[in-house]
ZASEDO-640529 format. One record per residue: residue in one letter; x, y, z of N, C-alpha, C in turn. Coordinates in Angstrom, 3 decimals, padded with zeros to 6 digits, m for minus. Atoms other than C-alpha are relative to their C-alpha. Layout:
<recs>
A,X,Y,Z,X,Y,Z,X,Y,Z .
...
</recs>
This chain:
<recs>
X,000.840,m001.178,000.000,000.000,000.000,000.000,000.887,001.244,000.000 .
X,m000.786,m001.070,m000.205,001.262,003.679,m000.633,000.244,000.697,001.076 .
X,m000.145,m000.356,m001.306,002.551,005.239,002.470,m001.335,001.127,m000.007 .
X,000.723,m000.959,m000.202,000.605,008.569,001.624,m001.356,m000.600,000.691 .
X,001.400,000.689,m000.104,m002.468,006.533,001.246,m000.346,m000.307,001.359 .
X,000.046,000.815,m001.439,m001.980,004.445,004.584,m000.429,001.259,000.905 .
X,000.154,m001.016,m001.403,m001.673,007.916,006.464,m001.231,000.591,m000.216 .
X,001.694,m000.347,000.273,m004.623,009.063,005.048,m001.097,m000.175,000.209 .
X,001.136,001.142,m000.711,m006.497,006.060,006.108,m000.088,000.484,001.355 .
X,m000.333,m000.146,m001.295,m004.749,006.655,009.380,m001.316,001.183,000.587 .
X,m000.010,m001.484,m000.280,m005.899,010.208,010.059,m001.945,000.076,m000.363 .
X,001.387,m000.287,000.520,m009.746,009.650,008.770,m000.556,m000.975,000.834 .
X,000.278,001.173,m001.137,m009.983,006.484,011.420,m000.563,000.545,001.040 .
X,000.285,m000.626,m001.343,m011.468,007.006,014.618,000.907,m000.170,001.022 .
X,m001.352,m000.240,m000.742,m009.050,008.254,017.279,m000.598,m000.625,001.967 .
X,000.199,000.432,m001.191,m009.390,006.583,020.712,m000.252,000.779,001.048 .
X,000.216,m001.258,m000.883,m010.741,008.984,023.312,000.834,000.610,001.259 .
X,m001.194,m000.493,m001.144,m007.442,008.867,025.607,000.784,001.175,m000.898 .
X,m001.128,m000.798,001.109,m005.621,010.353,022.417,m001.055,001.169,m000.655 .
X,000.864,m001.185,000.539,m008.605,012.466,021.608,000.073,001.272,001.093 .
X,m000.611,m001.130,m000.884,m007.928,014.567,025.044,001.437,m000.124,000.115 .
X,m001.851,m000.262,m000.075,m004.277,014.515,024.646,000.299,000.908,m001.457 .
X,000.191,m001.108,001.256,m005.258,016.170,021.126,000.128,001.278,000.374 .
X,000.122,m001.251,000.257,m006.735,018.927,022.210,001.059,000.780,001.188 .
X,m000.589,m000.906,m000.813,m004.536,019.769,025.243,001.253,m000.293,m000.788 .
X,m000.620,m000.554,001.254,m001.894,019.539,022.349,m000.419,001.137,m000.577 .
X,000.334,m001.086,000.473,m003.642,022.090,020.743,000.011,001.140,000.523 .
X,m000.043,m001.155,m000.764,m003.945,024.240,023.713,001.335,000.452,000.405 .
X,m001.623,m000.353,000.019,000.085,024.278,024.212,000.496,000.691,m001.216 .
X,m000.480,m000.739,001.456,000.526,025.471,020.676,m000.829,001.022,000.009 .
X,001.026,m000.541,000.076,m002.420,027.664,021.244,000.529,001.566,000.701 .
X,m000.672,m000.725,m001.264,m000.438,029.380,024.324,001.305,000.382,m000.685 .
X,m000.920,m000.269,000.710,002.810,029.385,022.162,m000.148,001.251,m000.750 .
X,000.167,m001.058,000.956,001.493,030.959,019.447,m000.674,001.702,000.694 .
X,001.093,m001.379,m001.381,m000.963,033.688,021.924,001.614,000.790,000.197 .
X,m001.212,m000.552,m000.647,003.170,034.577,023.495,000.370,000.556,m001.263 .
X,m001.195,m000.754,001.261,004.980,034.812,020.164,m000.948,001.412,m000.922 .
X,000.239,m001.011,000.837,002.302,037.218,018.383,m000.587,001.014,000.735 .
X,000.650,m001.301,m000.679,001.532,039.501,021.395,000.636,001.011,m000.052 .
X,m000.170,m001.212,001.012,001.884,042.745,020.491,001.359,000.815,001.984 .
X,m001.262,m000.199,m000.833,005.057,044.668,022.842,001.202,m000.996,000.077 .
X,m001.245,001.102,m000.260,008.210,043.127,024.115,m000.105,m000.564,000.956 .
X,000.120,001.106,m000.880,008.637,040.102,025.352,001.351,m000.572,m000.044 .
X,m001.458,000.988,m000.245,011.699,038.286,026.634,000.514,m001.376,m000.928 .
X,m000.742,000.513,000.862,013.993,036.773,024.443,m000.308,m001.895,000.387 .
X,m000.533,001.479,m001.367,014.250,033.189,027.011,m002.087,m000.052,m000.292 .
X,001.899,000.250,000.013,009.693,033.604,026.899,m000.047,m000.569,m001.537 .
X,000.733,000.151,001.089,009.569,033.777,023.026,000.843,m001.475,m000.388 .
X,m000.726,001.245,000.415,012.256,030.691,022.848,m000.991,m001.112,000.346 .
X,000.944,000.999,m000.832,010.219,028.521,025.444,m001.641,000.084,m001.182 .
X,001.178,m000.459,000.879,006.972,029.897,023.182,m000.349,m001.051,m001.017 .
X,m000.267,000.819,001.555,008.141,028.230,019.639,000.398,m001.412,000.328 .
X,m000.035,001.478,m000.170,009.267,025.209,021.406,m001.616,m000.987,000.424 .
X,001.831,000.562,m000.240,005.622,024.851,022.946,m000.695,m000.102,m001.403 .
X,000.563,000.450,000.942,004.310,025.545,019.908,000.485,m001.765,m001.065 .
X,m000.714,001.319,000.744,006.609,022.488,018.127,m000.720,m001.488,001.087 .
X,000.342,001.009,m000.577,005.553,020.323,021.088,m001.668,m000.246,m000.183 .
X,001.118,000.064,000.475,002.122,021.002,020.692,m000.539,m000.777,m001.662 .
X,000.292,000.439,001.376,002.215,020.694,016.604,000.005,m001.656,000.240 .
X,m000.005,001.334,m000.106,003.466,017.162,017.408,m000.552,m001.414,000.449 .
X,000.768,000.673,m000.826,001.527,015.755,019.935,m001.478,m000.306,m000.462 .
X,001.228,m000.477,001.270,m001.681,016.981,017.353,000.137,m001.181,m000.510 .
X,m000.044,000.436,001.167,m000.193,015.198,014.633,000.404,m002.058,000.730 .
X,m000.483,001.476,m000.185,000.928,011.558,016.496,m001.663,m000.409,000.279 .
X,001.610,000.191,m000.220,m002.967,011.637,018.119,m000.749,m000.173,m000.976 .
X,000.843,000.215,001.089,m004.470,012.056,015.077,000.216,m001.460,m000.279 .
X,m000.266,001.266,000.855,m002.659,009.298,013.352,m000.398,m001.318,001.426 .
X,m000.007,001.503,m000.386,m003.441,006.901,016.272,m001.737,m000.562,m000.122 .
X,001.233,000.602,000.223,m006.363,004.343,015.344,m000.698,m000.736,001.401 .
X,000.414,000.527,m000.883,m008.967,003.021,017.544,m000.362,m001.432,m000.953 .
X,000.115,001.029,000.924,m008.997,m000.535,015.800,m001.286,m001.041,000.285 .
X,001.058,000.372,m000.378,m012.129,m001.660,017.706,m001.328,000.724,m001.021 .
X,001.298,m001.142,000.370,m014.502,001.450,016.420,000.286,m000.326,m001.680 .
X,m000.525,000.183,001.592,m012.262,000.858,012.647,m000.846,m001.320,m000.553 .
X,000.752,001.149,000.946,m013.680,m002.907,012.142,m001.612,000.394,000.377 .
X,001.851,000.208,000.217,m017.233,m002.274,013.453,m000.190,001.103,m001.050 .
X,000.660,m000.941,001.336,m017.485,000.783,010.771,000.213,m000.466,m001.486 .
X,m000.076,000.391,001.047,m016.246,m001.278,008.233,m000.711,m001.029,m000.402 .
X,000.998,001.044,000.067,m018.113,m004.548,008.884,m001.635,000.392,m000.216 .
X,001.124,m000.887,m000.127,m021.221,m001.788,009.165,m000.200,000.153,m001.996 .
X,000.249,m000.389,001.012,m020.314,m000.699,005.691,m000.043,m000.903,m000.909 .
X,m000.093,001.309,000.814,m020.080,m004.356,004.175,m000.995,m000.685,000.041 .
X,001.297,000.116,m000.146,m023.397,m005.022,005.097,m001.234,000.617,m000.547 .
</recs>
C-alpha cells in the first residue's frame, strides 16, 4: 500500500478517546505558544524561545494523536459498511 495513502487512512480512522484529550490539550500548548509569540510589545527573548518550542511540542503531539487508530470502532465501521 502507498505510504501517503496508509496515512490518510490513518488520520480519517477514529481516534481513541485517551488520544482524543491529549489532542486537544496539544492544541492548547501550541495555542499558548502561538498567543506569546504574536503579542503585540516586548517580550523576553528566554519567553519567546520557550513559546516556539511549545508551539513544536504542541504541533506534534496533534499530529501523532491524530494518526493513532482506535482498531475496535475501525472494524465495526467497516463490517457496518459491508453489510
Amino acid at each position: 500500500m502507498n505510504l501517503l495513502s496508509e496515512i490518510k487512512e490513518r488520520a480519517m480512522a477514529p481516534t481513541p478517546p485517551f488520544f482524543q484529550l491529549l489532542r486537544r490539550v496539544g492544541l492548547g500548548i501550541a495555542a499558548v505558544g502561538l498567543a506569546i509569540l504574536t503579542a503585540p510589545g516586548t517580550i523576553p527573548e528566554l519567553l519567546q524561545e520557550y513559546a516556539g518550542y511549545a508551539i513544536t511540542a504542541g504541533t506534534i503531539l496533534v499530529s501523532i494523536c491524530q494518526l493513532t487508530v482506535d482498531e475496535q470502532k475501525l472494524e465495526e465501521r467497516l463490517l457496518q459498511s459491508m453489510q
